[in-house]
DOSEMI-901556 format. One record per residue: x, y, z of N, C-alpha, C, O in turn. Coordinates in steps of 0.05 Angstrom, whole numbers, padded with zeros to 5 digits, always signed. Layout:
N
XYZXYZXYZXYZ...
***
This chain:
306
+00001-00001-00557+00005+00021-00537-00007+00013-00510-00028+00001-00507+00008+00019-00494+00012+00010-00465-00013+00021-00445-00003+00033-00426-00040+00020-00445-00061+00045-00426-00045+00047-00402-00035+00028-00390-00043+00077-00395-00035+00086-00367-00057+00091-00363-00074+00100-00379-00061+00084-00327-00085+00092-00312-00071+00118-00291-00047+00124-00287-00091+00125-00281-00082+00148-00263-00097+00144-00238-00118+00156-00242-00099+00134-00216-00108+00122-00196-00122+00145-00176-00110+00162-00163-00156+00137-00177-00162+00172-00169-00153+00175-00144-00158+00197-00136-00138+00157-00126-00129+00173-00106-00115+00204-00110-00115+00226-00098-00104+00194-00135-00075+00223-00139-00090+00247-00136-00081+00268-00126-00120+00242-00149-00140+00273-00151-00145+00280-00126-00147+00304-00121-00149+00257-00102-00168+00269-00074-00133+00274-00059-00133+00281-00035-00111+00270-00072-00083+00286-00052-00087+00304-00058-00094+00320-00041-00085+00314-00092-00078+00348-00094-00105+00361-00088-00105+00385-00089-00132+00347-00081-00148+00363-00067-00149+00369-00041-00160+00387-00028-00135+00350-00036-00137+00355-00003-00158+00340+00012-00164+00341+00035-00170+00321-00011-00193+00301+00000-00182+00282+00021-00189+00280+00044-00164+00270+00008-00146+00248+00019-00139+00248+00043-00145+00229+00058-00125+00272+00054-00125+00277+00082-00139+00282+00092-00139+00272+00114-00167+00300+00084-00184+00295+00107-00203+00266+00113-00220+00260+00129-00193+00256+00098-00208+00224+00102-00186+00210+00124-00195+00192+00138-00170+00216+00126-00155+00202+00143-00152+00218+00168-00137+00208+00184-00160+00237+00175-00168+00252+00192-00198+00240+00208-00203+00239+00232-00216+00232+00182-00233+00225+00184-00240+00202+00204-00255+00198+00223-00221+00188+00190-00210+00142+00193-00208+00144+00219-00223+00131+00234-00186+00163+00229-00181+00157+00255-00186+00168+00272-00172+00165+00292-00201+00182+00271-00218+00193+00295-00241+00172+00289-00259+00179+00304-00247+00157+00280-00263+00131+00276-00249+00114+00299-00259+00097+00313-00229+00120+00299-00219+00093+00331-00221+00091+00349-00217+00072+00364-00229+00120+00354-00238+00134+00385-00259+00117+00392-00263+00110+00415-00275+00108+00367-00308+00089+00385-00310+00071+00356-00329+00071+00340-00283+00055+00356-00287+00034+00329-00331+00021+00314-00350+00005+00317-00325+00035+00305-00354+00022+00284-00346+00019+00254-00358+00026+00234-00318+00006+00255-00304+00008+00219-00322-00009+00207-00335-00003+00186-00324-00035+00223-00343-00055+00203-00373-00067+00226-00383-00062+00248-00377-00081+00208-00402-00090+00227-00400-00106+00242-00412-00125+00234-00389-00109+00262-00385-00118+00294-00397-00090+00309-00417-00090+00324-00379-00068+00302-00386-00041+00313-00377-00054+00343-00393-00067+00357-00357-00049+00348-00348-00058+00382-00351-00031+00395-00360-00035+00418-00347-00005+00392-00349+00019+00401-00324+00022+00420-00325+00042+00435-00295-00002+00423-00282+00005+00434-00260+00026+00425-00256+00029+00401-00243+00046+00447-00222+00059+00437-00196+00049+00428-00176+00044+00442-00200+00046+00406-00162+00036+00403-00146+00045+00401-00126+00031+00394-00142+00072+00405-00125+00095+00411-00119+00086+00433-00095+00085+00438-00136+00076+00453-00132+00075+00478-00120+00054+00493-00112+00054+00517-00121+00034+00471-00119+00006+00486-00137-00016+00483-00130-00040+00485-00163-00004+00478-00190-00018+00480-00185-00044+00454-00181-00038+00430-00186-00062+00460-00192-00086+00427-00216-00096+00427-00229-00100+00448-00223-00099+00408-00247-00109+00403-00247-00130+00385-00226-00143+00384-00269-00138+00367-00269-00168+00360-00240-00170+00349-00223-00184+00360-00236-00156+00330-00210-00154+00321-00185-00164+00335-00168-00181+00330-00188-00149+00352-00159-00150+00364-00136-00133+00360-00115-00136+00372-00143-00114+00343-00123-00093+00325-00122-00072+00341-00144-00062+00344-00098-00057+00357-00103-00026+00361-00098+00003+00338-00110+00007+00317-00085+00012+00346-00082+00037+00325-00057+00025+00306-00049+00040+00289-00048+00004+00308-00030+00000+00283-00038-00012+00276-00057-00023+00288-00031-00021+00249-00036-00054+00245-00011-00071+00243+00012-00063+00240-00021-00103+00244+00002-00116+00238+00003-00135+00216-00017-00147+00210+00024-00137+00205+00019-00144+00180+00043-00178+00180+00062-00179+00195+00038-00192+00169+00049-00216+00158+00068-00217+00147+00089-00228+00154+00065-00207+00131+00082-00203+00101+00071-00183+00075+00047-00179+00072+00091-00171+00057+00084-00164+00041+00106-00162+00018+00126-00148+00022+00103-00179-00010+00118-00193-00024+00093-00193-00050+00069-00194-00049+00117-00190-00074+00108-00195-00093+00092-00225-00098+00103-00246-00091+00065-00225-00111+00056-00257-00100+00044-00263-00130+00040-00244-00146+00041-00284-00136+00042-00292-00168+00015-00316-00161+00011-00330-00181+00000-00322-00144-00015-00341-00141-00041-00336-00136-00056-00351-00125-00049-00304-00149-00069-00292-00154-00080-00292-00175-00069-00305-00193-00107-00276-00181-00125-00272-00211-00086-00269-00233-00062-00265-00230-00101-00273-00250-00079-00277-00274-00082-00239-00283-00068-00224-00298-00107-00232-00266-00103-00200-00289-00096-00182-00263-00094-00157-00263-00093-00199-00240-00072-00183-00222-00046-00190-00224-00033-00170-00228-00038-00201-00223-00008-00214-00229+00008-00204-00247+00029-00194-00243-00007-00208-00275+00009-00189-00299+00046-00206-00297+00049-00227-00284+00067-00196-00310+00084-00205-00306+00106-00210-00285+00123-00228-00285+00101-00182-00263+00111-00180-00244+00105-00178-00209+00118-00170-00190+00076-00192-00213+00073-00196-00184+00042-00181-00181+00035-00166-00199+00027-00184-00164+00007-00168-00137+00021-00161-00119+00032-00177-00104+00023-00137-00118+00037-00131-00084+00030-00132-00062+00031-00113-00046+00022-00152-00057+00006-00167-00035+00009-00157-00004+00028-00170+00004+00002-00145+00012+00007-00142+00041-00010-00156+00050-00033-00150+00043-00008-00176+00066-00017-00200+00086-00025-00188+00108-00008-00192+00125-00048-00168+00119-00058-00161+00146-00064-00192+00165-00070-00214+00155-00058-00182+00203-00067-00205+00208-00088-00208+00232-00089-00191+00250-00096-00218+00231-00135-00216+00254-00151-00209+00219-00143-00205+00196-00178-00211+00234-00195-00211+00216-00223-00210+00242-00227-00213+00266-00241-00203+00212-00267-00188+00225-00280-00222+00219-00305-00219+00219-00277-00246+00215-00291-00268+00217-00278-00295+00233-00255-00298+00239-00303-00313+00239-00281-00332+00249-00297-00351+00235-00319-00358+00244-00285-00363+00211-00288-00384+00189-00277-00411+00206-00255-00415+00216-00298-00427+00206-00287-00457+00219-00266-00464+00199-00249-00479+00208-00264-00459+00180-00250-00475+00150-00228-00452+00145-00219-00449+00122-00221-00441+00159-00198-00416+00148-00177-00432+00149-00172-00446+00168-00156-00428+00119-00130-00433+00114-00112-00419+00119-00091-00421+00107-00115-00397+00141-00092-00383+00144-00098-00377+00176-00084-00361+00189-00115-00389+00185-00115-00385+00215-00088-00369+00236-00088-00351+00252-00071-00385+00225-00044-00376+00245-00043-00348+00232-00023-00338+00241-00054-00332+00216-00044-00304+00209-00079-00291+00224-00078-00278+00245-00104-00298+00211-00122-00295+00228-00134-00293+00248-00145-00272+00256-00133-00321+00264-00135-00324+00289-00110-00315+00312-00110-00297+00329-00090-00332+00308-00069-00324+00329-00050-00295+00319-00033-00288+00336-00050-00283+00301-00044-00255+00294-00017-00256+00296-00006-00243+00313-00001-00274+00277+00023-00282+00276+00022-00254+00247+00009-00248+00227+00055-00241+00271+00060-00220+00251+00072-00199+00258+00086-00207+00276+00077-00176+00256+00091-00151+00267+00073-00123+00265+00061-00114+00245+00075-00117+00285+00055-00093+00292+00075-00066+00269+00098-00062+00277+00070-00056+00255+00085-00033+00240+00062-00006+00239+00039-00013+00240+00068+00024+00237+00062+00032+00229+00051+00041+00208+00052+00026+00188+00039+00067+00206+00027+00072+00179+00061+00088+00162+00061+00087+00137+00073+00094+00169+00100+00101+00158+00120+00077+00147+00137+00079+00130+00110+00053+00162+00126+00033+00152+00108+00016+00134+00119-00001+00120+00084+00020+00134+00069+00011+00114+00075+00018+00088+00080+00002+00070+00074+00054+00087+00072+00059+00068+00108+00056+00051+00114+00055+00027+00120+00055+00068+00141+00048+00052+00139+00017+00041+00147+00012+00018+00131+00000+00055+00120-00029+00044+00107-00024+00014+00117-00036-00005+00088-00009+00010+00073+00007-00015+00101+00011-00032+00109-00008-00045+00114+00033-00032+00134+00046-00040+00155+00021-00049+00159+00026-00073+00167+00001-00042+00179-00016-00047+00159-00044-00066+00170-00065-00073+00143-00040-00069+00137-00066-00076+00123-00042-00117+00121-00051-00140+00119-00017-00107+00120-00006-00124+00147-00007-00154+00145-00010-00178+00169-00002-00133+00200-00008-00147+00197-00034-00153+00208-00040-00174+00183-00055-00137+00197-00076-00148+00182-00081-00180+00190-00101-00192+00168-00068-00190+00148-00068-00214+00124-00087-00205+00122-00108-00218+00106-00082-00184+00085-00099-00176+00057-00078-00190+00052-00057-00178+00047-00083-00207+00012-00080-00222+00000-00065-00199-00015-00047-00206+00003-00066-00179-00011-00062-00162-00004-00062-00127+00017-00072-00119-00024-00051-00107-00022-00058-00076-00048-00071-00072-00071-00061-00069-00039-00096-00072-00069-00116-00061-00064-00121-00029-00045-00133-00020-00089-00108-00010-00090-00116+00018-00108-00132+00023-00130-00123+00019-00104-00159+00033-00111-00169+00040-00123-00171+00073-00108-00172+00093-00150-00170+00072-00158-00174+00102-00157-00137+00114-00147-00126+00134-00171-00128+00093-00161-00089+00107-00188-00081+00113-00196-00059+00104-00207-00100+00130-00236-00087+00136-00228-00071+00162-00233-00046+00163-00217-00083+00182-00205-00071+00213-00186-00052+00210-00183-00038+00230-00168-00045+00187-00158-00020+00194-00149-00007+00175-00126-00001+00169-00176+00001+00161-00189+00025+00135-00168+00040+00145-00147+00040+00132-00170+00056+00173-00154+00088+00173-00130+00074+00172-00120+00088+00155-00116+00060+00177-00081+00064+00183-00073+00054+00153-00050+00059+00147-00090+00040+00132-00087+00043+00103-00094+00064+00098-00075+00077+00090-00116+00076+00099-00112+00099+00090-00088+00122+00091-00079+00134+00072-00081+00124+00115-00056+00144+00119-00033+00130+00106-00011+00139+00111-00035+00112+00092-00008+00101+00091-00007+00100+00063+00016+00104+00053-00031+00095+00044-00035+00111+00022-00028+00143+00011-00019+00151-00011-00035+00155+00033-00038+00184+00038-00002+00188+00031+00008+00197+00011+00012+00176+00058+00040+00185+00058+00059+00169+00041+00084+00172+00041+00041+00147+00022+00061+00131-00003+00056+00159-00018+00071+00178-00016+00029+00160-00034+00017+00177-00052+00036+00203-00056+00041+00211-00079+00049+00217-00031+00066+00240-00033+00089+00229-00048+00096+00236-00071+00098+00213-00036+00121+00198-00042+00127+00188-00066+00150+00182-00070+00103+00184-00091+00105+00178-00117+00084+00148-00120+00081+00136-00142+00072+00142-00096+00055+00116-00096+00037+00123-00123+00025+00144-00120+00033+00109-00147+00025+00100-00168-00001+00086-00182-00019+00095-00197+00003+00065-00173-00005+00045-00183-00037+00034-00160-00036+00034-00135-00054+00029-00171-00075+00015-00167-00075+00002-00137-00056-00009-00128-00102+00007-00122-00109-00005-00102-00125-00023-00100-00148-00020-00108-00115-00054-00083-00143-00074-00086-00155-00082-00062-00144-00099-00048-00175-00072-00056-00183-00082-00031-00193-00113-00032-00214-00119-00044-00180-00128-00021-00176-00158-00024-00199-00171+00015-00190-00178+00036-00230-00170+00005-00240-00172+00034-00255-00195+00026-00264-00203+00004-00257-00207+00057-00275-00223+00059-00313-00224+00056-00328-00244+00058-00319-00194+00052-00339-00182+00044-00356-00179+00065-00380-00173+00059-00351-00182+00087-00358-00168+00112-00350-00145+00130-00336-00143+00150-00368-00123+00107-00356-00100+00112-00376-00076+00110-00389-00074+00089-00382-00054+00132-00394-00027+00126-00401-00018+00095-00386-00021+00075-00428-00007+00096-00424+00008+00069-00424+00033+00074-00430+00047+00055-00415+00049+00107-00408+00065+00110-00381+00073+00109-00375+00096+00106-00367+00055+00113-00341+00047+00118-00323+00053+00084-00303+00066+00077-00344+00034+00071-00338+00038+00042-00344+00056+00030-00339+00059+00007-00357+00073+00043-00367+00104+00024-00339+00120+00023-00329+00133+00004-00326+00114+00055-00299+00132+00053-00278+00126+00035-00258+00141+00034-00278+00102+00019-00259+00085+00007-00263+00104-00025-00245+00108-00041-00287+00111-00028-00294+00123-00057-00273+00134-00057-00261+00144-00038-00262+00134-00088-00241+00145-00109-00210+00135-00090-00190+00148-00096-00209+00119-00074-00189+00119-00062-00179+00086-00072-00156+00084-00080-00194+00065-00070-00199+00040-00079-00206+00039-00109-00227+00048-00118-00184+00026-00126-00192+00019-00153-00198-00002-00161-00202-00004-00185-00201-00021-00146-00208-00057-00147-00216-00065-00129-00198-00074-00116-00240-00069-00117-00255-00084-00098-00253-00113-00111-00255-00118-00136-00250-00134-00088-00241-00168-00094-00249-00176-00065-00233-00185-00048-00280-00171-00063-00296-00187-00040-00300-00219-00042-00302-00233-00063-00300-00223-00031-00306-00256-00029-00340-00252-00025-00350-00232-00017-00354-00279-00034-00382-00280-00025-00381-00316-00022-00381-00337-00035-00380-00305+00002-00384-00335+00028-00417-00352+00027-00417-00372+00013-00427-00350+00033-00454-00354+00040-00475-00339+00034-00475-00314+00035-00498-00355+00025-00513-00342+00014-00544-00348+00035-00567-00353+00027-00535-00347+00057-00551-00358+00077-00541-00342+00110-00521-00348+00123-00554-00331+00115-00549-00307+00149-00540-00340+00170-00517-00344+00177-00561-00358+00175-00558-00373+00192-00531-00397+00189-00515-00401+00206-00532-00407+00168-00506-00420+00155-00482-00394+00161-00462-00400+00174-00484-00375+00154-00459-00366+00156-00457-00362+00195-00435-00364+00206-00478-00357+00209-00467-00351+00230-00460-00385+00253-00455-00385+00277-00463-00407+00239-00453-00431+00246-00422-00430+00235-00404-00429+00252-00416-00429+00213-00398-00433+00189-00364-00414+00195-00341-00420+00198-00379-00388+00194-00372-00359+00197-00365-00347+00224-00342-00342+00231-00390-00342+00243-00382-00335+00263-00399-00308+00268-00404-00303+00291-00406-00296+00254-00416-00268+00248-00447-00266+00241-00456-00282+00225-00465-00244+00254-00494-00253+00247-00495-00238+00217-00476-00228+00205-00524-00238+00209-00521-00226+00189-00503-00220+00156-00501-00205+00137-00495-00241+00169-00463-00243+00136-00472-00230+00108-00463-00210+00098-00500-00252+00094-00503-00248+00079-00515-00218+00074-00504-00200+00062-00532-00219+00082-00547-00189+00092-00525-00165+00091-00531-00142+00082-00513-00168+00096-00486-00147+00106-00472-00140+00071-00476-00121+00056-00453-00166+00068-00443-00172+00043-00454-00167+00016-00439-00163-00003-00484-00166+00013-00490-00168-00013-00500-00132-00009-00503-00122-00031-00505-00113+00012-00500-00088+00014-00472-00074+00008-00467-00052-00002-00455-00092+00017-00427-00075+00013-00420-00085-00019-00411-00067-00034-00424-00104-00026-00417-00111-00062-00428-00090-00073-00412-00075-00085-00452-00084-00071-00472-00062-00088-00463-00042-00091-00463-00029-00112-00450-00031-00059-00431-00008-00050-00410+00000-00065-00406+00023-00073-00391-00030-00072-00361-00032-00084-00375-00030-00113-00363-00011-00124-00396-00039-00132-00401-00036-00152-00404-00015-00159-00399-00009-00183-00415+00006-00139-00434+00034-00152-00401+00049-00155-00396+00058-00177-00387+00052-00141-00360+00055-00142-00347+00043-00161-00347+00061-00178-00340+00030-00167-00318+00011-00188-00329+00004-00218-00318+00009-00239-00348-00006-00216-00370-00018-00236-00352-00037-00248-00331-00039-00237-00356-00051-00267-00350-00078-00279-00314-00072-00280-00302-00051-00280-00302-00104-00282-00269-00098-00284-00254-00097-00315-00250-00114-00332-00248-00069-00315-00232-00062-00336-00198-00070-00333-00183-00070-00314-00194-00077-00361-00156-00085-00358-00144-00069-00386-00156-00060-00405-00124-00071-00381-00105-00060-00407-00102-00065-00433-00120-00069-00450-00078-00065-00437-00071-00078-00461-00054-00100-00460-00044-00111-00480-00052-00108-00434-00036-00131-00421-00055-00147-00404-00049-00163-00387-00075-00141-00411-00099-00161-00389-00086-00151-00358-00081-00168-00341-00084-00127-00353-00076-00126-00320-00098-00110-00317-00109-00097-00335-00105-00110-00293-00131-00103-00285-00120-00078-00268-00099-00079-00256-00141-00051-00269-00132-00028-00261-00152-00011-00247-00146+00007-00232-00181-00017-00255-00209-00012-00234-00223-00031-00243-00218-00044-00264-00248-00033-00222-00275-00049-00222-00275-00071-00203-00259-00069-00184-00287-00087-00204-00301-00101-00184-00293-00141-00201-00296-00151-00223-00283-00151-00171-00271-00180-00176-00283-00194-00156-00277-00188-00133-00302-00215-00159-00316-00223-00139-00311-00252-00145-00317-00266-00164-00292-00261-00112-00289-00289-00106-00306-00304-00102-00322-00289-00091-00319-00332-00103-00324-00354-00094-00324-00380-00081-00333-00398-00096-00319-00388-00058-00303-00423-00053-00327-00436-00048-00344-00430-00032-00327-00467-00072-00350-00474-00073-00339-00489-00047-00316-00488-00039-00360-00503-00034-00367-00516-00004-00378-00549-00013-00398-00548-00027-00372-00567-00010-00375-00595-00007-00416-00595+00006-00430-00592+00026-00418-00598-00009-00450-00603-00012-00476-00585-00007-00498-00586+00006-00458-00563-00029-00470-00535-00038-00478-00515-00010-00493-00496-00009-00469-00523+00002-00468-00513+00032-00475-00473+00029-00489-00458+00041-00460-00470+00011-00452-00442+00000-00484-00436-00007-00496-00416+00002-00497-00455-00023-00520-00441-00041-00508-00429-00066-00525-00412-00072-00492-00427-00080-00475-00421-00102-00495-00410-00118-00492-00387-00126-00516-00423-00124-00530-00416-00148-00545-00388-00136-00547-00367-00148-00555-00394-00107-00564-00357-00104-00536-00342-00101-00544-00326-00084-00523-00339-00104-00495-00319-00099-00495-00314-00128-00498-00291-00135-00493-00332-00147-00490-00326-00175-00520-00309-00191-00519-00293-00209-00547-00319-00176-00567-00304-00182-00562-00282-00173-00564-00265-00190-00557-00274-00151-00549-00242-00136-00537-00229-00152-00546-00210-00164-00512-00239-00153-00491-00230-00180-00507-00214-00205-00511-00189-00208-00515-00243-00224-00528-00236-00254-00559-00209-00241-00564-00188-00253-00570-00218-00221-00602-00202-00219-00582-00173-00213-00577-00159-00232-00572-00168-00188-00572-00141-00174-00543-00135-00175-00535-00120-00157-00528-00142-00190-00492-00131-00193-00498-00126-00217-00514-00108-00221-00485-00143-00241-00482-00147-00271-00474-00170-00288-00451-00179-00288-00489-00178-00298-00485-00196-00311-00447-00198-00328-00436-00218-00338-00440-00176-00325-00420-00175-00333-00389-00166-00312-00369-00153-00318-00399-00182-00281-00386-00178-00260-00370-00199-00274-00377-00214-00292-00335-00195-00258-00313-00217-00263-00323-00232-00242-00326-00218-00223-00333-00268-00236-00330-00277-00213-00316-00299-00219-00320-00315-00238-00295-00301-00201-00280-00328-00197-00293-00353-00178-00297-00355-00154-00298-00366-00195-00307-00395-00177-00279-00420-00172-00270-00432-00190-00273-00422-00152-00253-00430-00132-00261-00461-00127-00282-00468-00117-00243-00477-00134-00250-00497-00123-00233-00516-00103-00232-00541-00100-00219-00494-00092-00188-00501-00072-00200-00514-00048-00184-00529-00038-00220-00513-00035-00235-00520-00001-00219-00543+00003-00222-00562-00013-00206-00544+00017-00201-00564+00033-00201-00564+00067-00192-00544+00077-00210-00584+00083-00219-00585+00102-00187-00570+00122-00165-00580+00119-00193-00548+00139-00173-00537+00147-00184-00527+00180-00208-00529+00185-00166-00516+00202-00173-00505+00225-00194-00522+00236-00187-00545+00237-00212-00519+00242-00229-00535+00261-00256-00555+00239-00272-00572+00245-00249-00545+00217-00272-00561+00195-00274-00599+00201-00292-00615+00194-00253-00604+00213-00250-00633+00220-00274-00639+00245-00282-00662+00248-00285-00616+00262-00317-00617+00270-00337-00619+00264-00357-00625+00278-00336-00614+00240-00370-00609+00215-00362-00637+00201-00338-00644+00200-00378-00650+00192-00378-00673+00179-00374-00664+00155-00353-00668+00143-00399-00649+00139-00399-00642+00122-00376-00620+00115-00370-00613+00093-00369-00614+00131-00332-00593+00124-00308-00612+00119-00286-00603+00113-00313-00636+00121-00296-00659+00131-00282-00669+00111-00264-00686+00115-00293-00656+00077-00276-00672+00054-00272-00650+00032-00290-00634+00035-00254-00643+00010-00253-00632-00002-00282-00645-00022-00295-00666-00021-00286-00613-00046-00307-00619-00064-00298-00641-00091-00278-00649-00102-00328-00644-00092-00317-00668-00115-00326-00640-00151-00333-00617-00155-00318-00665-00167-00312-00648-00199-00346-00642-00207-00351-00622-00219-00366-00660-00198-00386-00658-00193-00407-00636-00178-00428-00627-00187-00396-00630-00157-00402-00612-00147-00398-00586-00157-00414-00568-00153-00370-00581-00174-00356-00557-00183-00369-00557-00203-00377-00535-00208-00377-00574-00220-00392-00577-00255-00421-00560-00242-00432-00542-00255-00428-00567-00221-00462-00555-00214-00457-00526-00209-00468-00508-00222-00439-00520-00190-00429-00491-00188-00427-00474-00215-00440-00455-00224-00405-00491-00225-00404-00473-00255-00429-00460-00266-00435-00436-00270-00442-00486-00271-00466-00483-00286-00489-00459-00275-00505-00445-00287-00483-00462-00250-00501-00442-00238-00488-00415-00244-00504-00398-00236-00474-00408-00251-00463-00388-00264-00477-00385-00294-00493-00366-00298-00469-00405-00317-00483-00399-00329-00514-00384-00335-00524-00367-00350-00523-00408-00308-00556-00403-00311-00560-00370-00298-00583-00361-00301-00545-00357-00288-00553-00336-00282-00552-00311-00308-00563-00290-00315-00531-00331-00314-00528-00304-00343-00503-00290-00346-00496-00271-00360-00488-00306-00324-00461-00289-00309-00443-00298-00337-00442-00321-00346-00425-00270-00353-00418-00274-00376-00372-00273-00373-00353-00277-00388-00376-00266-00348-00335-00265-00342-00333-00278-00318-00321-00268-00299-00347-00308-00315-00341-00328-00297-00314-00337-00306-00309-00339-00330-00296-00341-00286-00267-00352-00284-00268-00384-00265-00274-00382-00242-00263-00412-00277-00264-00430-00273-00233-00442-00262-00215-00426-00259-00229-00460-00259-00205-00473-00263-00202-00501-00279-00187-00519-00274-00227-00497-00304-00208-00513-00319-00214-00499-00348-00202-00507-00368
***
């Protein structure tokens, strides 16, 4: 037998929570503080800030995508929406041209949510957003006006983990899958690396945030995943990352029974051809030490690639 989930958004529509959170969101734009940049510009108005985002967002793409976690995917896809800018500037980012140069189409929250609504039909597990720290409210409303519409199925907030844990308080019962990345386990490395002060400091507050909310990742009877907490990895060519404190963080102050994916895709991308040490993909060696540092933490739903 098949578990149906019921996605607590549906409870905060017929309460009427839902809308006032998005009432909430965007009157948040009036003096943007969504994430921690806090630019205090109006983007109602015009004003951009690190971002670059005004009151819409723009999005890339959004397509059923199969080259995700295996317990998002399931048989018919992540319904992936591709946001584009971002709250970091990663020397090593593989998607720069969606990132940096904001290759993409500005849409509303009406055309979003029909984006939702269609990728729903197409039988997608889920709405995974990718890159949705800069514009919480215009997902939110777009949730809001799928949700009327029959929107279903599971939400993943798919972040780079530099993000408010005020920001994230408004996400409660609205978000059923947090899938932060944890970059650096080092403030000064990340703000060489990254771009952003404070990374780590920031990130391992908002994980704790997404945990007290989500708590460990539950799946079906199909291994598809439907709430809790999915925490990415990309090991770094000469532990650059600190892996083994990210994985101690994990096992000491998350759960030993957090899902983390350890990644071993890095390859030298965007401006990484400046860092020496960014300069080569990791060796099997380096990933065997990562792993292990998993083990030694105690971490018990590490996801490898081999």
């Amino acid at each position: 037998m098949i578990h149906v989930y019921k996605p607590a958004y549906l409870n905060l529509l017929l309460n009427g929570e839902l809308e006032s959170r998005v009432k909430t969101l965007k009157e948040m734009l009036k003096n943007c503080v969504l994430c921690p940049h806090e630019c205090g510009v109006n983007r109602l108005e015009g004003e951009r800030g690190y971002c670059k985002t005004l009151d819409n967002c723009v999005v890339s793409g959004g397509e059923p995508h199969f080259g995700e976690e295996e317990e998002l995917v399931g048989n018919y896809g992540s319904g992936t929406i591709f946001f584009s800018h971002c709250n970091l500037s990663c020397v090593f980012c593989q998607n720069y041209e969606i990132s940096f140069c904001g290759e993409g189409r500005i849409i509303s929250s009406r055309e979003l949510s029909k984006m939702m609504l269609s990728l729903q039909r197409y039988g997608c597990h889920n709405i995974n957003l990718v890159s949705p720290s800069h514009i919480v409210p215009q997902i939110v409303e777009a949730i809001f006006m799928a949700a009327k519409e029959g929107l279903n199925i599971p939400i993943v907030y798919n972040t780079n983990g530099y993000d408010l844990t005020g920001t994230l308080k408004l996400l409660d019962g609205i978000v059923d899958i947090y899938m932060p990345d944890i970059k650096f386990a080092d403030d000064e490395k990340a703000l060489k690396y990254l771009g952003v002060k404070n990374y780590y400091t920031i990130t391992k507050k908002a994980v704790k945030e997404m945990y007290r909310q989500v708590n460990n990742l539950k799946t079906d009877d199909r291994n598809i995943a439907y709430k809790g907490l999915m925490i990415r990895h990309l090991v770094l060519p000469q532990n650059l990352a600190d892996t083994e404190k990210i994985m101690k963080f994990i096992g000491d102050e998350i759960s030993t029974d957090t899902y983390v994916n350890i990644m071993d895709q890095y390859y030298p991308a965007y401006t990484s051809h400046k860092y020496e040490e960014l300069s080569r993909t990791i060796s099997k060696e380096e990933y065997k030490i990562a792993v292990n540092s998993a083990k030694s933490a105690g971490l018990k739903r590490y996801k490898t690639s081999y």
